[in-house]
C-alpha positions in Angstrom: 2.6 1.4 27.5 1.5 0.2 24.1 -1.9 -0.9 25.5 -2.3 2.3 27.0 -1.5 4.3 24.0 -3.5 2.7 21.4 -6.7 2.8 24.3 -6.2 6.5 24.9 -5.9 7.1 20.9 -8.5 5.2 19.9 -11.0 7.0 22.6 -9.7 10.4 21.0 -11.1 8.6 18.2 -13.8 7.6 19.0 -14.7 11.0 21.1 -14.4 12.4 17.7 -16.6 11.1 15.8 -19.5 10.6 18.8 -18.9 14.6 18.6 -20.6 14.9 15.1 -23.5 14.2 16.9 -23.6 17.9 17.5 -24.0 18.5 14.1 -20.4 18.5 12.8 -19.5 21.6 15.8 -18.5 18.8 18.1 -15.7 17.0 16.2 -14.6 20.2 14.4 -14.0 21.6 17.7 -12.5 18.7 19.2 -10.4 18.5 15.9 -9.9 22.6 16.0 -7.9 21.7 20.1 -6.2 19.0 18.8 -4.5 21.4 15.8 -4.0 23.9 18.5 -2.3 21.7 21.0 0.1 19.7 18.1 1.0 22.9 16.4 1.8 24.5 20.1 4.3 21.9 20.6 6.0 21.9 17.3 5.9 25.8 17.6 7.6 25.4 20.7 10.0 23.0 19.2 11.1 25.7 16.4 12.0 28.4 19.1 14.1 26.0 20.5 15.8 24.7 17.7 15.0 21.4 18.0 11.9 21.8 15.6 13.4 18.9 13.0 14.5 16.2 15.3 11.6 16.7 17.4 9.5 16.4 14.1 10.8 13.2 12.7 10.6 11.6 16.1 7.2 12.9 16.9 5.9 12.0 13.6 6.9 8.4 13.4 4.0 7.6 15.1 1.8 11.0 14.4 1.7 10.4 10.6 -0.4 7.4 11.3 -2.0 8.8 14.2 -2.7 12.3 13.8 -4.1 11.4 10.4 -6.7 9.1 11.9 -8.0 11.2 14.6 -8.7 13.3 11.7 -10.2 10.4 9.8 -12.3 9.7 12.7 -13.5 13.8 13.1 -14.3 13.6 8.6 -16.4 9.9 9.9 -18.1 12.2 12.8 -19.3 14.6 9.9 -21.0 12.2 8.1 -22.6 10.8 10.3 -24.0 14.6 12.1 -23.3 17.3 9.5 -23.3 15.8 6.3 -27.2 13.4 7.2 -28.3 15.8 9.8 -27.8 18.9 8.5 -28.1 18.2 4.5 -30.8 15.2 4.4 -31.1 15.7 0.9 -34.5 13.8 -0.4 -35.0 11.6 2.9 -36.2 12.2 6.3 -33.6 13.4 8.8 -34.1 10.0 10.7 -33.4 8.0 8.0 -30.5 10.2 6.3 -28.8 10.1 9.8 -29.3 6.2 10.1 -27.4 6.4 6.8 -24.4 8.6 7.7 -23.9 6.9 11.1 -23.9 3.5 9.1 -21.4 5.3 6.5 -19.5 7.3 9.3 -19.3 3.7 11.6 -18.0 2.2 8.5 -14.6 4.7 8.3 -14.5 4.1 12.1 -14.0 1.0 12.4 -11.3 1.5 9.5 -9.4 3.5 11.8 -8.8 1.3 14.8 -6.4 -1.5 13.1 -4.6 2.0 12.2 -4.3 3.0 15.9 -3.0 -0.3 16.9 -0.1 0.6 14.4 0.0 3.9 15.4 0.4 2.8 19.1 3.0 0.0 18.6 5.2 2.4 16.7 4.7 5.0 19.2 5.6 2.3 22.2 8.0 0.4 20.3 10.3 2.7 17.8 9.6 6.0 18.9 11.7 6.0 22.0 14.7 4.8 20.0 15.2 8.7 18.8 18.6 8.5 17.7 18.2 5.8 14.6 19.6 6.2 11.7 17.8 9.1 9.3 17.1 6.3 6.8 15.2 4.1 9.4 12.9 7.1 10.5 12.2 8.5 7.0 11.4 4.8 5.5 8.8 4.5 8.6 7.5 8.0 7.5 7.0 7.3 3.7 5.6 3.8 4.5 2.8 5.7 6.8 1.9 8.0 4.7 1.2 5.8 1.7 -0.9 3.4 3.8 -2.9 6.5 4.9 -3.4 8.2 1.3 -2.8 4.7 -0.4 -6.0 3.2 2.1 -7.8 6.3 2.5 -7.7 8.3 -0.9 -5.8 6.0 -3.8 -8.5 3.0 -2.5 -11.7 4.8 -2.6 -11.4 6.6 -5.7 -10.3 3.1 -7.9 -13.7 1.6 -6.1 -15.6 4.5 -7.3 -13.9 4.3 -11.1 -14.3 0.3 -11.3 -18.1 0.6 -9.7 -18.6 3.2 -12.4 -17.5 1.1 -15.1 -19.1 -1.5 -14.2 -22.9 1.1 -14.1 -21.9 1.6 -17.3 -21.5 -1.8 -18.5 -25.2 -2.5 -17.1 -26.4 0.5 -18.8 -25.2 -0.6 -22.3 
């Protein structure tokens, strides 16, 4: 099941960001179901009343891979809307060559992510009734690898690459 689950999440993925091909429409649409279709079932967990167990079940494994999938969709628009729509100073040839090599770049990030993602989802999730501690601790520890990898990362390379323009320039 494992197997399965990481193949079918990373071709989401992957469907994704080959969708910003059509100039960003493609993945936001494909991004656009996806909302529709998660926040359907957690709507329909609230009217039953089941809304926060099914959450912190659901979640153990849809921190990591919800958030991806959207990663991928964000990869998908640099690479179509971002160099195809806005080329800035270069050709749109070139400036797409450039966002698919950027946009590849956050893709291929993503896929040790869904291997997580689909381990936790074939190995822990089923074990629903763990203690809160356990669930909550797998939450947390998501969700700082995804902001810690994917926001807290990138913005201390950008500082220490600035500092270090700076050093040049002086």
């Amino acid at each position: 099941m494992f197997l399965w689950i990481t193949k079918n999440n990373i071709q989401v993925g992957m469907l994704c960001f080959a969708a910003g091909l059509l100039t960003s429409i493609g993945s936001g649409y494909i991004l656009f179901n996806n909302g529709i279709m998660v926040g359907t079932f957690f709507a329909m967990f609230s009217n039953e009343d089941v809304a926060v167990e099914a959450w912190s079940v659901i979640m153990l494994h849809g921190t990591i891979e919800l958030s991806v999938i959207v990663i991928c969709g964000a990869a998908g628009m640099i690479m179509g809307g971002n160099s195809i729509l806005f080329p800035g100073t270069y050709s749109r040839r070139v400036s797409f060559v450039k966002g698919a090599k950027k946009g590849l770049k956050v893709l291929i990030s993503t896929i040790p992510l869904f291997i997580v993602a689909g381990f936790i989802e074939g190995f822990v999730t089923r074990y629903a009734f763990m203690p809160s501690i356990i669930k909550y601790a797998i939450l947390l520890l998501s969700s700082v690898i995804i902001v810690g990898y994917y926001i807290v990362y990138p913005n201390y390379l950008k500082r220490k690459n600035e500092e270090v323009y700076r050093a040049q320039i002086t």
